[in-house]
C-alpha positions as CSV (number, residue, x, y, z in Angstrom):
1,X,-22.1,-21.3,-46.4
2,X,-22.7,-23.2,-43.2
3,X,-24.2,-22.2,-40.3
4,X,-22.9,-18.9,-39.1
5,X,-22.9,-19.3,-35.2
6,X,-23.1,-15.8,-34.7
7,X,-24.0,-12.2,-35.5
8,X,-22.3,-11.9,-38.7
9,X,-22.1,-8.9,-41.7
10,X,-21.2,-10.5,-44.8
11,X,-20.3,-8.6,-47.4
12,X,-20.7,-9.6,-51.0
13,X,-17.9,-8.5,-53.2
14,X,-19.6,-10.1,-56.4
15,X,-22.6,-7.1,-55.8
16,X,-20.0,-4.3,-55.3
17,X,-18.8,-5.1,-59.1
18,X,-22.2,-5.4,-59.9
19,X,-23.0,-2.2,-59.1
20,X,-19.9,-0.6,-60.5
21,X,-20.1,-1.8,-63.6
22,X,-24.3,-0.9,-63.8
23,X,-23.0,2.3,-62.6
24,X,-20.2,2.8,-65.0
25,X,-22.6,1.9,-67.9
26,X,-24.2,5.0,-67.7
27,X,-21.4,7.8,-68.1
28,X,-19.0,8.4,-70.9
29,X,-16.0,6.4,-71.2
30,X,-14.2,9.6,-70.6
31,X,-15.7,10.4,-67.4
32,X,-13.8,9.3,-64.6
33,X,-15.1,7.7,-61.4
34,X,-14.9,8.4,-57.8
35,X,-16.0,5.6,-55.1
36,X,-17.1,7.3,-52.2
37,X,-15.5,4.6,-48.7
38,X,-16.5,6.9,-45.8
39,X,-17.7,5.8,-42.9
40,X,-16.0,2.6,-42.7
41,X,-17.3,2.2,-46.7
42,X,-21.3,2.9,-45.4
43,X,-20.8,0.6,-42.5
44,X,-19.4,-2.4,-44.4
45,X,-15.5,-3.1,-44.3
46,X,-13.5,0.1,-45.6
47,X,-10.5,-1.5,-46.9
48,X,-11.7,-4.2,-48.4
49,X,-14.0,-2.2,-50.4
50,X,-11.6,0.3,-51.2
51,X,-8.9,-2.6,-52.5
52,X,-11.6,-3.9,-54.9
53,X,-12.6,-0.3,-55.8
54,X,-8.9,0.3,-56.7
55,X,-8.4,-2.8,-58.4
56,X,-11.1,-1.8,-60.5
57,X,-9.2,1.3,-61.5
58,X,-11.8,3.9,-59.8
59,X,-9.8,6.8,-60.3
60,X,-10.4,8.4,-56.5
61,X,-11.7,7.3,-53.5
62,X,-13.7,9.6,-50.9
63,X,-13.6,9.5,-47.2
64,X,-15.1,12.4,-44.9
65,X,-12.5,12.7,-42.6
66,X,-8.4,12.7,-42.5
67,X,-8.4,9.7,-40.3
68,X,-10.2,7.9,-42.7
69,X,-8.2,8.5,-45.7
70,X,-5.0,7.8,-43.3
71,X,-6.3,4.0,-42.5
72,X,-6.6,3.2,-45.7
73,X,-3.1,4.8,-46.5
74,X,-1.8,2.4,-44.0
75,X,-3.8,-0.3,-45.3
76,X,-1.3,-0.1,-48.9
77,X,-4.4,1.8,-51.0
78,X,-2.4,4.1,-53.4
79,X,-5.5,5.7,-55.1
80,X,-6.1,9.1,-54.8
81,X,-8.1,10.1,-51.8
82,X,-10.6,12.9,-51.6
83,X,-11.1,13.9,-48.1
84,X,-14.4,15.6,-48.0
85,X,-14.5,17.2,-44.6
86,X,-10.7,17.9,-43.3
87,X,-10.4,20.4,-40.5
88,X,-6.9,22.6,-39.5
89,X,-6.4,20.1,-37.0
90,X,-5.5,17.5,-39.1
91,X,-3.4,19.0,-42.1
92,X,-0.3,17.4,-41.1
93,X,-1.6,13.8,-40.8
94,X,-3.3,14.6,-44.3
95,X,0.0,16.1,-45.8
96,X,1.5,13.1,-44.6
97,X,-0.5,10.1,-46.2
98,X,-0.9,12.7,-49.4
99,X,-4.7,13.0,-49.1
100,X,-6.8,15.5,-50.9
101,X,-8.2,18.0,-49.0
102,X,-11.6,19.8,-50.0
103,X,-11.2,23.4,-49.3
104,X,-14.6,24.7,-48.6
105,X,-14.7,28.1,-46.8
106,X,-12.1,31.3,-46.5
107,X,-10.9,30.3,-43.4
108,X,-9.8,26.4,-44.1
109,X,-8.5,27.9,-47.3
110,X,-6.2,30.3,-45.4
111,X,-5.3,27.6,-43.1
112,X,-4.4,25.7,-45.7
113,X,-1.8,28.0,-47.3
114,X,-0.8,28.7,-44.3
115,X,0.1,25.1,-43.2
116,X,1.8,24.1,-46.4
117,X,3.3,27.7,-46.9
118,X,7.4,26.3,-48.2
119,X,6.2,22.6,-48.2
120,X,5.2,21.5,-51.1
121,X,4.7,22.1,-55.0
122,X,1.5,22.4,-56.6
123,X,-0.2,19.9,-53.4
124,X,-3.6,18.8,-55.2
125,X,-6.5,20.4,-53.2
126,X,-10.3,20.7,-54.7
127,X,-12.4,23.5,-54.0
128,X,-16.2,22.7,-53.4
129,X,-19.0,25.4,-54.1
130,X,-22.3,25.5,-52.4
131,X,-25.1,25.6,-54.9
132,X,-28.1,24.9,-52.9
133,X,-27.4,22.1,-50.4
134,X,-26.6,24.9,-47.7
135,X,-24.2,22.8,-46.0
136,X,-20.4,23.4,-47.3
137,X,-19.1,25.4,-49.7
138,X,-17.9,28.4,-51.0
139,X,-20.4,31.1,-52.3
140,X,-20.5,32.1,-56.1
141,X,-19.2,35.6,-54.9
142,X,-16.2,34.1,-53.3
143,X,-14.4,33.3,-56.6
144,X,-12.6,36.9,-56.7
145,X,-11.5,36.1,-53.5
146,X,-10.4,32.7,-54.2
147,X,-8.6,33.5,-57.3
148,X,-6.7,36.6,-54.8
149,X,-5.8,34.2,-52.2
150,X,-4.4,31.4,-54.7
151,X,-2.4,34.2,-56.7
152,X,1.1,33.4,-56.9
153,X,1.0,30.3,-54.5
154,X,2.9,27.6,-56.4
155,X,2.8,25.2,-52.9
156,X,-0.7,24.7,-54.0
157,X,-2.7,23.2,-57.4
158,X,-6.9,23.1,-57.9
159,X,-7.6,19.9,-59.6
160,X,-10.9,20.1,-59.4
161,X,-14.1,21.9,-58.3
162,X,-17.3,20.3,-57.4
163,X,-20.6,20.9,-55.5
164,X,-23.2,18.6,-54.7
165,X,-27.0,18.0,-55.7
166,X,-29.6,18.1,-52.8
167,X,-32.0,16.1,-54.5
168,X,-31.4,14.3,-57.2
169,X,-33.5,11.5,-56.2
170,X,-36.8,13.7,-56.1
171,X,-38.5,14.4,-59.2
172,X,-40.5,17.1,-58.0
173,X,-36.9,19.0,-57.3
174,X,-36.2,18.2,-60.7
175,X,-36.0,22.3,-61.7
176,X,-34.0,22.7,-58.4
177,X,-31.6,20.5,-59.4
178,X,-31.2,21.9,-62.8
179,X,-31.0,25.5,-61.4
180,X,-28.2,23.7,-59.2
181,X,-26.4,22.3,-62.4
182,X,-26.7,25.6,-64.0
183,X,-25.0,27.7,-61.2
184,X,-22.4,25.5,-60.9
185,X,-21.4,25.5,-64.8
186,X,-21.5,29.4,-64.3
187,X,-19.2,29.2,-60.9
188,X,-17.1,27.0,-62.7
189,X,-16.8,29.1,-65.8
190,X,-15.4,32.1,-63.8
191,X,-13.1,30.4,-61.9
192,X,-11.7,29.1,-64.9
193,X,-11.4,32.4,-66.6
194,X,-9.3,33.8,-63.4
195,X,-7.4,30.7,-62.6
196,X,-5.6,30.4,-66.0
197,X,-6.1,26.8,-65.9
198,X,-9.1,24.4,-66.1
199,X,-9.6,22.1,-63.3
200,X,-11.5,18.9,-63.9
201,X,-15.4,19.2,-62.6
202,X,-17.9,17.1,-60.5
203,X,-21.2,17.4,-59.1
204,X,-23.2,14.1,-59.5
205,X,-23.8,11.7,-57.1
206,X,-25.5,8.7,-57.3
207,X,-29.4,9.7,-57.8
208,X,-27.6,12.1,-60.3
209,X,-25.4,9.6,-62.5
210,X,-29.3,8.3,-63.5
211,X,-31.1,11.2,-63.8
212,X,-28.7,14.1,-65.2
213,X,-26.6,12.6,-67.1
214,X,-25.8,15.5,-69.0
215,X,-23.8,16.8,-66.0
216,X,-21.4,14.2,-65.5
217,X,-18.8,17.1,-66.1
218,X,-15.1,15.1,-66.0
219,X,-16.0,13.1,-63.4
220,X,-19.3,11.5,-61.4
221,X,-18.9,10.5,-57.3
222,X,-21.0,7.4,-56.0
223,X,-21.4,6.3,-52.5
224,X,-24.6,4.5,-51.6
225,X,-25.3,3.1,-55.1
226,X,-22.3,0.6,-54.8
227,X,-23.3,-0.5,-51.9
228,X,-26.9,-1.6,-53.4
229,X,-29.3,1.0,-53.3
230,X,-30.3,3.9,-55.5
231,X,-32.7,6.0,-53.4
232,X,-35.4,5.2,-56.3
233,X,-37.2,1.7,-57.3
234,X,-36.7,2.5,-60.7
235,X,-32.6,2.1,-59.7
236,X,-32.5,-0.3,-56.9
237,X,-33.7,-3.2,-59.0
238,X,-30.5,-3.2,-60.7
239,X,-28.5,-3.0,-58.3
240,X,-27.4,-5.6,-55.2
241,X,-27.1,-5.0,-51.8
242,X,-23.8,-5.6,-50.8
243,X,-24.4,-6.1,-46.9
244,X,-25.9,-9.1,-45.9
245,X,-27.0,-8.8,-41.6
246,X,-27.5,-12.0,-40.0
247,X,-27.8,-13.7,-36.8
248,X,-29.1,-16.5,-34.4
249,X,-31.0,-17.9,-32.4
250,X,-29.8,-18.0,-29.0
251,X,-33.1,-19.1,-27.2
252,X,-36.6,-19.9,-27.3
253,X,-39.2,-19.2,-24.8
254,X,-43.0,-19.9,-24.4
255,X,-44.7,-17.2,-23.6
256,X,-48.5,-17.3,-21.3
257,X,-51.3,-14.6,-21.6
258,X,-50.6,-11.8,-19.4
259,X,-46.7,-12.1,-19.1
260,X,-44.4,-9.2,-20.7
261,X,-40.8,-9.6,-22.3
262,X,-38.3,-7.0,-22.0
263,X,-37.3,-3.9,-20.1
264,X,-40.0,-1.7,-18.6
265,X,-42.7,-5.0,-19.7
266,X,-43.0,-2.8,-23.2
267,X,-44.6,-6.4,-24.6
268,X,-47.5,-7.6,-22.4
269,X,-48.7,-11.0,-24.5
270,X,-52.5,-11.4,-24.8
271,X,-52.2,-15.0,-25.1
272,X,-50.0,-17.8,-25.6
273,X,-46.9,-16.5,-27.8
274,X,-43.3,-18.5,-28.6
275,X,-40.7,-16.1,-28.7
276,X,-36.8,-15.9,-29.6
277,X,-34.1,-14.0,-28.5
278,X,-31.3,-12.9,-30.5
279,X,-27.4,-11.9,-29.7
280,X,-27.9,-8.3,-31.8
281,X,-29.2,-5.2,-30.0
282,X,-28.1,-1.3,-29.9
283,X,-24.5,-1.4,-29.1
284,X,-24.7,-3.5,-32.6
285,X,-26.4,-0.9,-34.3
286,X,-30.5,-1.8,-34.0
287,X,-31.4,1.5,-32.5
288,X,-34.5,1.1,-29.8
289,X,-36.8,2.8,-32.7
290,X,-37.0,-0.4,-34.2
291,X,-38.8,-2.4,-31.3
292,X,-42.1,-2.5,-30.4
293,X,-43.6,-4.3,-33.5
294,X,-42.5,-1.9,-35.5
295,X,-39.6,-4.1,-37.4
296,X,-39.4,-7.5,-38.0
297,X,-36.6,-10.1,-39.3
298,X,-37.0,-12.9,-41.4
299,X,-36.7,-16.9,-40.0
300,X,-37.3,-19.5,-42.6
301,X,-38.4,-17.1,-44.5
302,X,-41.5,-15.6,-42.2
303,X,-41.8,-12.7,-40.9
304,X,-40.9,-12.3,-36.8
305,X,-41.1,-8.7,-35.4
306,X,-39.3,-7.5,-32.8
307,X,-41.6,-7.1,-29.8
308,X,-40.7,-4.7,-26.3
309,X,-37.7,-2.8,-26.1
310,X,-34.3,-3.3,-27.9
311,X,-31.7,-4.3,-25.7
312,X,-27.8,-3.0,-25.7
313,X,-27.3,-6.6,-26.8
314,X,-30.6,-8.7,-27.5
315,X,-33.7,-8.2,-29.4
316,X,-36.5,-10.5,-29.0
317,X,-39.3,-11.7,-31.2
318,X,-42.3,-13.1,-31.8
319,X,-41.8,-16.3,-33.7
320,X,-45.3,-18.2,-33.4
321,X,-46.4,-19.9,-35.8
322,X,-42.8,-20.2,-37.0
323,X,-40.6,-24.0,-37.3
324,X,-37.6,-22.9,-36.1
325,X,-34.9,-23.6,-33.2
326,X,-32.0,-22.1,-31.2
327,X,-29.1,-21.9,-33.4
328,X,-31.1,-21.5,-37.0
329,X,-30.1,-18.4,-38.8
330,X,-32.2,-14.9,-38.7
331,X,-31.6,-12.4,-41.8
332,X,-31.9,-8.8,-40.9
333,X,-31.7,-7.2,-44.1
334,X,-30.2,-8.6,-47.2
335,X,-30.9,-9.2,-50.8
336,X,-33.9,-10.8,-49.8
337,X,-35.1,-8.1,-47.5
338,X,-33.2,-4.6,-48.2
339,X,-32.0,-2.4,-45.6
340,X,-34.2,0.3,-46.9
341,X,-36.7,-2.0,-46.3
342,X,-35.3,-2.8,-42.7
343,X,-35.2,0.8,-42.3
344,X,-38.2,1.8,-43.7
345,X,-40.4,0.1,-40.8
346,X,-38.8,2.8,-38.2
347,X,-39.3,5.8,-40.5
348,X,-35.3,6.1,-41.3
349,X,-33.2,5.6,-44.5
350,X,-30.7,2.8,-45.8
351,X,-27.9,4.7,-44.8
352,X,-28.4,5.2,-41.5
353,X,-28.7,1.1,-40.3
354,X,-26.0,0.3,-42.5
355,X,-23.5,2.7,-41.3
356,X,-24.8,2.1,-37.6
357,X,-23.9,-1.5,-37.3
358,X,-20.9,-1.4,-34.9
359,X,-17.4,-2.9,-35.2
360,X,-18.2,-5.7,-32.8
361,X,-20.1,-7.0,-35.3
362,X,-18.1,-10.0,-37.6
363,X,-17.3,-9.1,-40.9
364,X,-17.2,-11.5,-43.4
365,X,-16.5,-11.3,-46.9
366,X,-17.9,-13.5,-49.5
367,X,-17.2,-13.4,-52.9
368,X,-13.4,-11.7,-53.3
């Protein structure tokens, strides 16, 4: 590629099969998949991901939210979607685009039958249980109830019931997770005893795919581990990053002792300095944690951090000792330099920068 002109997200559709097939390598044949696409497919470019995930032959896709799942409807994607988080508000736009809901609590499930009461015949939903995460889910003493509520509703089918690990990444958790596994298989077990039918099961996420692999059930669910990163060394050096975040150089300035750069003078310069400012800032996603020396980006390959204040629109940093010029690309993170990396320096995660850089930001795909 040439020069890039501007701030740019290119996304690398090469590493995305990459990591699905490293990731498929490690479950049964039998097991199906599901790609996890929320957020605008972890900050990248939703549909695009999601066509190449479908083409594939992923057998669902994930998204958090009904308006999710309806873009990519509307963007032709006729894999099955999971929607993780629906809410009452939303059935119809759901029931419309034949999304998935998880039902995860008494009162979405009476919702539920309440909105598709006469509508529909056996309309997939999935029931998620809470085994430890504490965040959504049924209880293991809400089966009975379940079982009551579902008795003799034909508008409705359970396809599937899953929970989800809370750490599958840690090994010190590693008898937390296993007490996890174990609830689950019991949940699921008297369910299935009540239902009289067996719904397909899934609880593994990416972290889990690697390290329990005796739990892939019928089905495993990966999100951040397409997208290049496994939440452990031991992973990520199989895998690629997907998201590539670049920019440029929009102008250099010579610094003198005693002079400050940025709002509030948060950089005061104890001697000569050359510094560079560059067209990416907050409202891109480069939160104002990052300034202040404690990130950097790469020119030429060097290391330049990012010195005072982030801007809405700019950073600025310290590039002497560095041969470069207005206009010369600046990588953010990348496969040379993760976003866990990136991250890293301002005490956050992966997902959080990748899924914060903002839709003014270019995408552009590479690879298709």
């Amino acid at each position: 590629m040439g020069k890039i002109g501007e701030t740019t997200l290119e996304i690398d559709l090469a590493a995305l099969e990459h990591n699905f097939r490293f990731l498929k390598s490690k479950i049964g044949p039998e097991t199906k998949f599901l790609a996890v696409v929320k957020a605008f497919a972890y900050g990248s470019d939703m549909l695009a991901i999601a066509q190449k995930m479908e083409n594939f032959g992923v057998d669902y896709l994930a998204v958090a939210y009904t308006k999710e799942g309806a873009l990519l409807r509307e963007g032709g994607i006729k894999c099955r979607i999971l929607v993780l988080h629906p809410q009452p508000a939303n059935f119809e736009e759901l029931f419309q685009h034949h999304l998935e809901p998880s039902i995860y609590s008494p009162n979405l499930l009476k919702s539920f039958l309440q909105f598709i009461e006469g509508q529909q015949s056996a309309y997939p939903i999935h029931i998620k249980f809470n085994t430890g995460l504490n965040r959504l889910g049924f209880w293991e003493n809400d089966v009975d109830y379940i079982v009551e509520q579902l008795k003799d509703r034909t508008e409705i089918k359970v396809v599937s019931v899953f929970s989800h690990l809370a750490a599958s990444e840690d090994p010190k958790e590693k008898e937390f997770s296993q007490r996890q596994i174990q609830s689950f298989q019991k949940i699921c077990e008297h369910l299935n005893g009540k239902l009289g039918y067996t719904p397909f099961r899934h609880m593994l996420n990416t972290s889990g795919i690697i390290n329990y692999p005796e739990a892939q059930f019928e089905m495993v669910r990966s999100g951040i581990g397409l997208y290049g990163y496994g939440n452990e060394e031991k992973v990520d050096k199989y895998l690629k990053p997907v998201a590539s975040l670049k920019t440029v150089i929009s102008q250099i300035h010579r610094i003198e002792p005693n002079e400050s750069v940025g709002y509030n003078r948060a950089f005061k310069s104890e001697g000569f300095r050359t510094t560079a400012t560059l067209p990416l800032g907050h409202a891109d996603g480069i939160g104002r944690h990052y300034g202040n020396g404690k990130a950097h980006v790469l020119i030429k390959g060097k290391k330049a951090p990012i010195i005072g204040n982030v801007c809405m629109d700019m950073i600025m940093v310290d590039i002497s000792g560095i041969d470069c010029k207005e206009g010369d690309e600046v990588l953010v993170f990348g496969p040379d330099r993760s976003a866990e990396a990136f991250a890293s320096s301002a005490q956050t995660i992966s997902y959080e920068i990748l899924t914060a850089i903002s839709p003014r930001v270019k995408r552009v795909i590479i690879n298709p």
